[in-house]
C-alpha positions in Angstrom: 117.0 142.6 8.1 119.9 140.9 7.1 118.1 137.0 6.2 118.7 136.1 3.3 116.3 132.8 1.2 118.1 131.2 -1.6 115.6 129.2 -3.8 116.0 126.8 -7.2 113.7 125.4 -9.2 115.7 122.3 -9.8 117.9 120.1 -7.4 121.4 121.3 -7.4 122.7 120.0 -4.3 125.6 121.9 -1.9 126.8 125.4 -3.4 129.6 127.6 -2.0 128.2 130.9 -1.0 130.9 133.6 -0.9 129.8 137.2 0.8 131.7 140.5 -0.3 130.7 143.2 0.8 130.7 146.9 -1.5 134.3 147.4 -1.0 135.2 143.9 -1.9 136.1 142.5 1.6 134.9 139.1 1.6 133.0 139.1 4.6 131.9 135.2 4.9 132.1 132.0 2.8 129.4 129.3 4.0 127.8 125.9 2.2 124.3 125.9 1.3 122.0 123.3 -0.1 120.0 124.1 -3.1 117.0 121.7 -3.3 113.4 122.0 -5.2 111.4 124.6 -4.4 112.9 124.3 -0.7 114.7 127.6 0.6 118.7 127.6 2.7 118.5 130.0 4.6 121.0 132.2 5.9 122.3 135.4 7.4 124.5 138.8 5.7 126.8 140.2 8.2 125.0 142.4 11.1 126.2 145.7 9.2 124.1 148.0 7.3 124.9 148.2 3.6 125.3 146.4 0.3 126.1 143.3 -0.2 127.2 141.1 -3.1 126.7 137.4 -3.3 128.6 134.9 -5.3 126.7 131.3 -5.7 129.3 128.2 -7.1 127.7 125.5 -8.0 127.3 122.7 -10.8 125.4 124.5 -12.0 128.0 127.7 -12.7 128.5 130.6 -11.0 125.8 133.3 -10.3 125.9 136.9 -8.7 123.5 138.9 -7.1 123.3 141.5 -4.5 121.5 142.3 -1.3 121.0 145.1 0.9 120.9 145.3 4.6 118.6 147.9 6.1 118.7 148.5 10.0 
């Protein structure tokens, strides 16, 4: 639908979330904050497709993808 729940299994504090989507357009750039076992919560762009996530933080950089289903 387009939510997305980030969670971590260890306190990591704010994180820069950067959306691209599958042509490489970044889409958004938002600030999350990763705590314990507690999800951010957040929404992709309204458009169907495939999204790709990359997650700076102290703790490095991470990547994953999404899809959006309407």
């Amino acid at each position: 639908m387009g939510d997305v729940e980030l969670t971590s299994s260890v306190n990591i504090g704010d994180a820069e979330v950067e959306i691209y989507d599958v042509l490489g357009v970044k889409r958004a750039d938002l600030t999350v904050t990763l705590s314990k076992d507690a999800p951010a919560l957040f929404s992709l762009p309204d458009a169907a497709g495939i999204y790709y996530l990359r997650i700076h933080s102290i703790a490095g950089v991470r990547s994953m993808s999404a899809v959006v289903a309407k």
